[in-house]
C-alpha positions as CSV (number, residue, x, y, z in Angstrom):
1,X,38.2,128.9,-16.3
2,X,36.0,126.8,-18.5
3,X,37.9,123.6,-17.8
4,X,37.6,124.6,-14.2
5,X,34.1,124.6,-14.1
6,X,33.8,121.5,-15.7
7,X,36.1,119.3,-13.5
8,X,33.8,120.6,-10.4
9,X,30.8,119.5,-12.3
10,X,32.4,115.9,-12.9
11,X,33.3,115.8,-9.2
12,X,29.6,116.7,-8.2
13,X,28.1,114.0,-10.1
14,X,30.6,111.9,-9.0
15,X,30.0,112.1,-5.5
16,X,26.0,112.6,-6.5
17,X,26.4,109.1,-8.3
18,X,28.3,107.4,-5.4
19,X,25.8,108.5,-2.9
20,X,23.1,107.2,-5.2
21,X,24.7,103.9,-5.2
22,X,25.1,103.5,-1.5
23,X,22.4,101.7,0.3
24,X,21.7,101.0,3.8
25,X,22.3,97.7,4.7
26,X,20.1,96.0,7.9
27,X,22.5,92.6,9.5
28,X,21.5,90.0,11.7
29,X,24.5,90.3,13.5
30,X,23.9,88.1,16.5
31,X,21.5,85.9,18.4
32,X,21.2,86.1,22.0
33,X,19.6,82.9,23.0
34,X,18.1,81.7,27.0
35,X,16.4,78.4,27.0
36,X,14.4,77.0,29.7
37,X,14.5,73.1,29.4
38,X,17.3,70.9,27.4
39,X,17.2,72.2,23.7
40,X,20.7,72.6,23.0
41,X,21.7,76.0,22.0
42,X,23.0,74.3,18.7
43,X,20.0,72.6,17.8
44,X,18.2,75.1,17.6
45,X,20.4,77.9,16.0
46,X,20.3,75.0,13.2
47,X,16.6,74.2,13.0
48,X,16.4,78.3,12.1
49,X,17.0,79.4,8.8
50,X,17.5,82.8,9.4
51,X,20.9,82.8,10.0
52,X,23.4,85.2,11.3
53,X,24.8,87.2,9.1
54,X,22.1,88.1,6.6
55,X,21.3,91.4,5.4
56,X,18.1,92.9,4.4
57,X,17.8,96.2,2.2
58,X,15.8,97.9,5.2
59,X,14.5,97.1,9.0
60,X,10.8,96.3,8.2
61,X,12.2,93.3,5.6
62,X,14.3,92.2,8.7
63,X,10.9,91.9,11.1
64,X,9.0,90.4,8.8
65,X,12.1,87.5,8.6
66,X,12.0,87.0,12.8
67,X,7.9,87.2,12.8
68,X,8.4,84.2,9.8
69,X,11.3,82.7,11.7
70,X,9.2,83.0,15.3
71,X,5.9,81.5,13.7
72,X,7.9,78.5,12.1
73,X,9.6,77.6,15.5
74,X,5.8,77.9,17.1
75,X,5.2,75.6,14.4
76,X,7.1,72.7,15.8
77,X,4.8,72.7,18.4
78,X,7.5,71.4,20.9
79,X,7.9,74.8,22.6
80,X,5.2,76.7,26.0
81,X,6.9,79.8,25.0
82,X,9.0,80.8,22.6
83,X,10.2,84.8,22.0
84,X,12.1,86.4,19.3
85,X,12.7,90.5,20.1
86,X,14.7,92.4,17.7
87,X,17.0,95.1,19.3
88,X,19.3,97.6,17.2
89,X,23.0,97.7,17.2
90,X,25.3,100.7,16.9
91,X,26.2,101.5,13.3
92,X,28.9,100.4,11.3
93,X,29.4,102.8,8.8
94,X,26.4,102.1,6.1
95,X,25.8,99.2,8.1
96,X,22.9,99.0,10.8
97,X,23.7,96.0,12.8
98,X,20.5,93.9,14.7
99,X,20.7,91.2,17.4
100,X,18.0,88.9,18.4
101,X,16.9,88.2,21.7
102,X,15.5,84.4,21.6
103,X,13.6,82.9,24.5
104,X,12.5,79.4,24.6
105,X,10.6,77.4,27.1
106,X,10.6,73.9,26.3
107,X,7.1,71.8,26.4
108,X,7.0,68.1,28.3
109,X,7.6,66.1,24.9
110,X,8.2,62.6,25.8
111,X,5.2,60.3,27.0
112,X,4.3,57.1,26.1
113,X,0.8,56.6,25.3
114,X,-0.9,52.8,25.6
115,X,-4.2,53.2,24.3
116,X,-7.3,50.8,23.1
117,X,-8.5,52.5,19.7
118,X,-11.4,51.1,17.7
119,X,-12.0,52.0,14.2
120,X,-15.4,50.2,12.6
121,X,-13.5,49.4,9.5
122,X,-10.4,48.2,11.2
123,X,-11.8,46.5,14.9
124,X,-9.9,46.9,18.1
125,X,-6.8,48.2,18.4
126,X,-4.1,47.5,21.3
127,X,-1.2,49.6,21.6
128,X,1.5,51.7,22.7
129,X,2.9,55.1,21.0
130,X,6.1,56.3,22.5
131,X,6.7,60.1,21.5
132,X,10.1,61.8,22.5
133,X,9.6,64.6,20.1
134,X,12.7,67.3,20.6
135,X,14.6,63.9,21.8
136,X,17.7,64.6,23.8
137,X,16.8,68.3,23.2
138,X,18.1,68.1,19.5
139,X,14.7,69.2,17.9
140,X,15.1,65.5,16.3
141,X,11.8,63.6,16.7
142,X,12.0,59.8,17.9
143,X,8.2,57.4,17.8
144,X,8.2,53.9,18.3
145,X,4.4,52.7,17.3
146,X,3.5,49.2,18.0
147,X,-0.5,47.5,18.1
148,X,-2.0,44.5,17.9
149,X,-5.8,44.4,16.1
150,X,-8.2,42.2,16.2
151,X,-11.7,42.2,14.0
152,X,-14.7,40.4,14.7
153,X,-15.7,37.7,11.9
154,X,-19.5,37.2,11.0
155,X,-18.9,34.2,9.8
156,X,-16.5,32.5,11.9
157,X,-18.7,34.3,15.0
158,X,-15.1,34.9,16.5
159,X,-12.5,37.9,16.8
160,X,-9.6,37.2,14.9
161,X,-6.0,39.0,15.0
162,X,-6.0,40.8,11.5
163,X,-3.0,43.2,11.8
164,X,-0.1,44.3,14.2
165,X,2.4,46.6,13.6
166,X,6.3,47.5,14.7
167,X,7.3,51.1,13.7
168,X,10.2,52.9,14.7
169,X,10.9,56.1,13.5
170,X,13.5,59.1,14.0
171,X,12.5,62.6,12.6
172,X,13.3,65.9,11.6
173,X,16.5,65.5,11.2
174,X,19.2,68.0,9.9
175,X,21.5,67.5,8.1
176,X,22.8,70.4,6.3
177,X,19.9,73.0,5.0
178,X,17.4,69.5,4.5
179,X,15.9,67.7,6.9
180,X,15.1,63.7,7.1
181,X,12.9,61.2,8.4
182,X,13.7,57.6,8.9
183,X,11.4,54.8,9.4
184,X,11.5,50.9,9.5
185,X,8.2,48.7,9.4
186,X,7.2,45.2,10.6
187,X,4.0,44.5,10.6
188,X,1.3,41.7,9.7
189,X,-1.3,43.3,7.7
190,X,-4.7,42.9,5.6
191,X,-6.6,43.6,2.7
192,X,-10.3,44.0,1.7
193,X,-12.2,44.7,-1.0
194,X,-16.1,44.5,0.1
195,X,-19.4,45.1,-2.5
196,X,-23.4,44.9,-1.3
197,X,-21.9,43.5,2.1
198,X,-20.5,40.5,0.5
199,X,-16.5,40.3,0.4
200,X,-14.3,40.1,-3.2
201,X,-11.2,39.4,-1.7
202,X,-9.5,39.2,2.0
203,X,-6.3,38.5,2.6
204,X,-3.2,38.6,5.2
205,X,0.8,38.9,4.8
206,X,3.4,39.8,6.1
207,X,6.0,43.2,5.5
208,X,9.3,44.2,6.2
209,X,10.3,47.6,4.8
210,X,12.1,50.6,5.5
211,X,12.4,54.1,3.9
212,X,14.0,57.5,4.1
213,X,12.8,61.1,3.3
214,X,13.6,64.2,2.7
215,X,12.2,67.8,1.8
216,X,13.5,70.6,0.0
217,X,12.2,74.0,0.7
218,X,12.6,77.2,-1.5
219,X,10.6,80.3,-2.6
220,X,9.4,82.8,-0.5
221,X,9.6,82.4,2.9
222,X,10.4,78.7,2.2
223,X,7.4,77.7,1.6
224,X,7.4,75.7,-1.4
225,X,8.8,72.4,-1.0
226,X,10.0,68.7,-2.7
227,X,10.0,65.9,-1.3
228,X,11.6,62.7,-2.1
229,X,11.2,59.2,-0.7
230,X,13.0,56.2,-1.7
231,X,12.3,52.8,-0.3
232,X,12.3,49.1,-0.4
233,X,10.0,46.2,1.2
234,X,9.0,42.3,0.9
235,X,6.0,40.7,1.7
236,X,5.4,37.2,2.6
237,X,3.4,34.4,4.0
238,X,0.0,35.4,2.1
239,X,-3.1,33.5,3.3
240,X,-7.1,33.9,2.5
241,X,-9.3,34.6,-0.5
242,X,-8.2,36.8,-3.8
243,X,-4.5,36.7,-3.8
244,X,-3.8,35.9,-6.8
245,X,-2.0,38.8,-9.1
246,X,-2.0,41.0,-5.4
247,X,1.1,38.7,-4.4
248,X,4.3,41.3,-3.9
249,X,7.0,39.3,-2.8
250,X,9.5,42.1,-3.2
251,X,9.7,45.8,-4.0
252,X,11.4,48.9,-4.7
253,X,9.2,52.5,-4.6
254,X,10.2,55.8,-5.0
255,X,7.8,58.7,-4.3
256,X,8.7,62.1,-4.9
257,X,6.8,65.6,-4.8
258,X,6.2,69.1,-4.4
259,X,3.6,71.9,-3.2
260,X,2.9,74.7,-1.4
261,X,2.3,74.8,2.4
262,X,1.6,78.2,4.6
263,X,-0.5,76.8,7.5
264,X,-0.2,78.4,11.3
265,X,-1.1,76.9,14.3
266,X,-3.4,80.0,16.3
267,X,-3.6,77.7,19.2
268,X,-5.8,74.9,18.8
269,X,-6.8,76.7,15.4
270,X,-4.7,76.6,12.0
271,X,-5.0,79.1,9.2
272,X,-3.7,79.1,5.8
273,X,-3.6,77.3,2.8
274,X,-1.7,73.9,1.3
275,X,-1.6,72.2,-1.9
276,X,0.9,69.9,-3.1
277,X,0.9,66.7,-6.6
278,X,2.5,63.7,-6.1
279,X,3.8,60.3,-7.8
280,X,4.7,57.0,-7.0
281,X,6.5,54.5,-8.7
282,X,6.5,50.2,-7.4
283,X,9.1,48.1,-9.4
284,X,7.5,44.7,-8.5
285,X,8.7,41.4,-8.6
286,X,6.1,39.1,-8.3
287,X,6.8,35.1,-8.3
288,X,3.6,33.9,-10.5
289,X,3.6,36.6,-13.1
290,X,5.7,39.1,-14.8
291,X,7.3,41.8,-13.1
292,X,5.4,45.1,-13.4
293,X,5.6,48.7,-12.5
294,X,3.1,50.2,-10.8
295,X,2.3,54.2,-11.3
296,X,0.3,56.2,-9.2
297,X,-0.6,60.1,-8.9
298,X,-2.1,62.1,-5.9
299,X,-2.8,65.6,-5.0
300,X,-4.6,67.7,-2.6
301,X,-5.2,71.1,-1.7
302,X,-6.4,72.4,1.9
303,X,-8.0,75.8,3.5
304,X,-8.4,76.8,6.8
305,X,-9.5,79.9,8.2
306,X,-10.2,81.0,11.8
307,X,-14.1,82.5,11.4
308,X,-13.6,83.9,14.9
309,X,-11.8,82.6,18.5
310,X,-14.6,79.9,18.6
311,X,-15.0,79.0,15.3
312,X,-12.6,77.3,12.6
313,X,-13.7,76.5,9.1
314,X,-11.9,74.1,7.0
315,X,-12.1,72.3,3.9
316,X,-9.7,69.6,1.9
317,X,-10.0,68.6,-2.3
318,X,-7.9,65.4,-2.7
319,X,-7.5,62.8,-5.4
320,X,-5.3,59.8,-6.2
321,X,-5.4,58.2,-9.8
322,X,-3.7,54.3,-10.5
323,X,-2.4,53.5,-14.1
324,X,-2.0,50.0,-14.2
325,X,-3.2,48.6,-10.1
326,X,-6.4,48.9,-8.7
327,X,-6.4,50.3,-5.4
328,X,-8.3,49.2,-2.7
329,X,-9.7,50.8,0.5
330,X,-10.1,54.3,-0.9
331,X,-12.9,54.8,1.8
332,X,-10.6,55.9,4.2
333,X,-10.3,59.3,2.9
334,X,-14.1,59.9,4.0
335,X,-15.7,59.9,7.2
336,X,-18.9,58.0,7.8
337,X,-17.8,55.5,5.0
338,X,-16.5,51.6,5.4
339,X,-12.7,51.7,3.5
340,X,-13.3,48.5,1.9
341,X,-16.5,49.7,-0.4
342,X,-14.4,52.2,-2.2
343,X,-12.0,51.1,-4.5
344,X,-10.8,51.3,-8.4
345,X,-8.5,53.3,-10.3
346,X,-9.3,56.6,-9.3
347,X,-11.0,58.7,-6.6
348,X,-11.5,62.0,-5.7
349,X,-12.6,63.1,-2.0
350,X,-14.2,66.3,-0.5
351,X,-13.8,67.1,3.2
352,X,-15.7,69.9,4.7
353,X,-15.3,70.8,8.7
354,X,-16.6,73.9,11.0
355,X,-14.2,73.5,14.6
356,X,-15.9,75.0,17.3
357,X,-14.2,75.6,20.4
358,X,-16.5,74.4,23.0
359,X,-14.4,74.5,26.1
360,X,-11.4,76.8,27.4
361,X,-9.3,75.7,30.4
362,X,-6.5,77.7,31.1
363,X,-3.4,75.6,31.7
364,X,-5.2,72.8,31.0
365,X,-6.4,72.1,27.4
366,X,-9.6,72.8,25.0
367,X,-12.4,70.5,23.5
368,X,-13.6,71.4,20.2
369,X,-16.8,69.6,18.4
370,X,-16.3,69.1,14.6
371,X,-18.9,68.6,12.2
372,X,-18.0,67.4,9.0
373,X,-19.3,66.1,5.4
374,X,-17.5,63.9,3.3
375,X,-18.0,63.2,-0.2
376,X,-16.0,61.0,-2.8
377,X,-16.4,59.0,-5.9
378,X,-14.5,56.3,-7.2
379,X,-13.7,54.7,-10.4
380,X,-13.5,50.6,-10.7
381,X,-11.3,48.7,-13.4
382,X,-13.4,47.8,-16.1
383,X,-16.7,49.7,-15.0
384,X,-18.1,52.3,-16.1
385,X,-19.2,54.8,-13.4
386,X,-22.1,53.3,-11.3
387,X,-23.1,56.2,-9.2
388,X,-25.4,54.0,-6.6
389,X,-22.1,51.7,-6.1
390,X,-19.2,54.8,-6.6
391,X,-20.4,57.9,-5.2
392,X,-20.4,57.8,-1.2
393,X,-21.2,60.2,1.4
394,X,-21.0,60.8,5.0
395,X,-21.8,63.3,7.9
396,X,-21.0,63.3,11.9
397,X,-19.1,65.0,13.9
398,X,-15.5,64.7,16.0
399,X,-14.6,65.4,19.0
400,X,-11.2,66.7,19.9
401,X,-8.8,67.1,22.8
402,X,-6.2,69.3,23.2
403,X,-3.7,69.4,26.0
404,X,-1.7,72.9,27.3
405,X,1.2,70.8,28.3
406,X,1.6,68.4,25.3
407,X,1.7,70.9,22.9
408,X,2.2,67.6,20.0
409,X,-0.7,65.7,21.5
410,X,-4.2,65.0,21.2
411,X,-7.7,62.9,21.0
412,X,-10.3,62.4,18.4
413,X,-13.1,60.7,18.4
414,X,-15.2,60.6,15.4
415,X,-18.9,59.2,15.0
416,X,-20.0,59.1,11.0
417,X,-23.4,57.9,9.0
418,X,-22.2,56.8,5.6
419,X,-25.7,58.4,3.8
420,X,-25.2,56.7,0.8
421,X,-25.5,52.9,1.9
422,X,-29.1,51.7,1.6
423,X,-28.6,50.5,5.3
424,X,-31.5,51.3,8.0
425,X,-30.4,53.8,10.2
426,X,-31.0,51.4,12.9
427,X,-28.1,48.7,11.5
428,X,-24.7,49.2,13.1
429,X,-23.1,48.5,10.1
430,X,-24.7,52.3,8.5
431,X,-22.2,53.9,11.0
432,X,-17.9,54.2,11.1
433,X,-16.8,55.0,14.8
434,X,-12.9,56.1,15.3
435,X,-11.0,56.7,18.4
436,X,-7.6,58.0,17.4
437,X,-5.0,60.7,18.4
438,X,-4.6,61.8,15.0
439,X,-6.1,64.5,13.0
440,X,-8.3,63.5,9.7
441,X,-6.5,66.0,7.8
């Protein structure tokens, strides 16, 4: 009787312990996917890295995945609409099985832009940017950038071509869980270095280069990422004043590295937070004196946050440090300030920006005004800090554009007043003016 009794007992905590051990299991079985435009189905079932086939320990892990997965394709800005709805499947045993309804409408994304752009540090700009992002529906991104510049020349009282530039580039592509970019580069370029209004050196060459890279996302919600970058150039046909050691005939780089990047697009707004280090190596060889390696190390970290529909603050802490080259135009990081009258070994930058929304067209687009202030200080070889000479500051304001239809498009123009320059405010030179269709950060 007593060995009865205890045979039942085992079999209750056997079956107590195997019902303990079961647990519910949530799978993306399926996705169910309409598309309005030419992304190919295929594309875009391997842009997404929720997959089919996972399984999540319960349903509310499950929605957080499609909410991620939905805000990353948002993300790509290449989409007027794009839907992910959850529905539940019968049952299969412990097994609750999920498909996903997915609904994309695709955005116009090819237009070439020609466009005259001036930049006070640069001159004017000619040119013609050819976007075909989500080319051929693929979600692969294809730019061709070509310009012409020309600068006007206080001393030679004429405008002379300083830079143009030939830049293809294909995007975005993957291959496998990573994704790559692939660029090529001919351009004639320039250098400055520029103290008390009087120039140190300036220079033009030639470049030929190419380069490939790729990024590596892990951690939660894929949002910690490495990136590597591996590349080779020559330079030639150097002409002007201050050459001397700057002459790169031919090079190797390699830049690699890593961060953190959460940032959503609310519209025309982005919230989140970024930070990311990286390094930079230049094997050299130079034909007047020994080879040399060049070592560099940057980093920044940005916040954004949407104050309300109408207002967007945001903020960027960078910094780049040079072991063995100086560096020169390290101006461009700040608003308001010529490039050229920055430069050294080291710098570090503060950004500060309040977006206001000014106007609102449905369909149409949205104009936002952007005050800003800009600080920085550099570091030159040799100098101790001079903080009349190193530390610069600037304030102004840009102007954006936004478009409804070209979701990867827009204008900025930007009017700055470096306040650190003993300039009147009634000398041009006092003032950096940029019309661009990029962001400053």
């Amino acid at each position: 009787m007593i060995m009865k009794e205890n045979i039942i007992i085992i079999a209750l905590l056997i079956s107590l312990l195997g019902a303990a051990g079961a647990q519910e299991i949530h799978k993306l079985e399926r996705y169910i996917i309409t598309i309005d435009g030419n992304t190919r189905e295929k594309s875009l079932i391997r842009e997404m890295d929720l997959k089919e086939g996972m399984e999540f320990a319960d349903r509310a892990s499950l929605e957080k995945a499609v909410l991620r997965q939905q805000q990353d394709l948002v993300n790509l800005r290449v989409f007027n609409e794009i839907s992910m709805t959850l529905s539940e499947g019968e049952p299969q045993g412990e097994t609750t099985v999920y498909s996903v309804q997915v609904h994309a409408e695709d955005s116009w994304n090819i237009y070439p832009i020609p466009y005259p752009k001036y930049n006070s540090n640069d001159g004017v700009r000619l040119g013609l940017k050819l976007f075909y992002n989500n080319a051929f529906g693929t979600l692969n991104d294809l730019y061709l950038g070509t310009n012409i510049t020309f600068k006007y020349d206080n001393n030679d009282q004429s405008w002379d071509n300083t830079s143009w530039t030939f830049n293809p580039q294909l995007n975005n592509v993957k291959i496998g869980n990573l994704e790559y970019d692939f660029g090529f580069m001919q351009q004639k370029s320039y250098a400055e270095k520029k103290e008390d209004d009087v120039y140190l050196e300036r220079y033009n060459y030639y470049n030929t280069s190419a380069d490939v890279r790729t990024t590596m996302n892990f951690g939660a919600d894929n949002k910690f990422y490495y990136q590597v970058k591996p590349g080779i150039g020559i330079n030639y046909s150097y002409s002007g004043d201050g050459i001397g050691d700057n002459e790169e005939p031919f090079y190797l780089s390699f830049s690699h590295g890593g961060g953190y990047s959460k940032v959503d697009w609310r519209a025309n707004f982005r919230e989140g937070f970024s930070a990311s280090v990286g390094n930079s190596i230049r094997y050299v060889n130079k034909s007047v004196t020994k080879n040399q390696v060049k070592v560099f190390i940057d980093g920044q970290s940005s916040f954004y946050k949407i104050i309300n529909p109408r207002m967007n603050y945001m903020t960027r802490a960078s910094g780049t440090v040079s072991f063995n080259d100086e560096m020169n135009g390290l101006g461009i990081n700040l608003r308001g300030v010529e490039d050229s009258t920055m430069f050294g070994l080291a710098g570090l930058f503060l950004n500060n920006d309040v977006t206001f929304s000014v106007i609102q067209w449905e369909g149409v687009g949205e104009a936002q005004f952007q005050p800003f202030f800009d600080i920085g200080l550099s570091r030159r070889e040799g100098y101790t800090v001079d903080w009349n000479q190193d530390l610069r500051y600037g304030t102004g304001a840009d102007f954006i554009l936004y478009l409804d239809k070209l979701k990867g498009l827009h204008a900025r123009a930007s009017v700055g007043v470096d306040l650190s320059s003993d300039l009147p405010f009634s000398d041009f030179g006092k003032y950096e003016l940029e019309i661009t269709s990029s962001l400053h950060y």
